[in-house]
C-alpha positions, 0 to 999 in steps of 0.5 A: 456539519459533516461527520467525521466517520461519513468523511473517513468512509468516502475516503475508505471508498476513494482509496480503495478505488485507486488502489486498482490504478496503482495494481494497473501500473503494477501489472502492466507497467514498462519497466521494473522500477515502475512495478515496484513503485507501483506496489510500495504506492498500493501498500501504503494505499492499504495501510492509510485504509487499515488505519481509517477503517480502524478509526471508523471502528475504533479498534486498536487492533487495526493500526497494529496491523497497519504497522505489521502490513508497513513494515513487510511491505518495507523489507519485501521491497529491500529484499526485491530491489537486493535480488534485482541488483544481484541478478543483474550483476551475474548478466 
């Protein structure tokens, strides 16, 4: 039977090798919305990591983290999209 602490380290490994195609999109993309979708999807990439690394570990330390690192990414993004909106107004 597989282990469960083999499981969450091939799913450590498989997330934080699509993060860099979410940063890809992020840098590169055509518009703003995709940019923005683009690092809101690596930052919930990295949360779902903090979380799985804290479960390998079993350290409590990483899911408080986890949730900080969620709720900065969720303020940043409503504080960007606000600055968007404001500066598009002004054109």
């Amino acid at each position: 039977m597989i282990e469960l602490d083999l499981v969450l380290k091939l799913a450590v490994l498989i997330l934080s090798c699509t993060i860099f195609f979410c940063l890809y999109r992020a840098v590169l993309g055509p518009t703003t919305a995709d940019r923005i979708i683009g690092i809101n999807v690596v930052g919930t990439k990295v949360v779902t990591v903090f979380v799985f690394l804290g479960a390998i570990f079993q350290k409590g330390s990483y899911l408080d983290i986890a949730m900080l690192y969620a709720m900065l990414i969720y303020i940043t993004t409503l504080a960007f999209i606000k600055y968007l909106e404001q500066r598009n107004l002004g054109e």
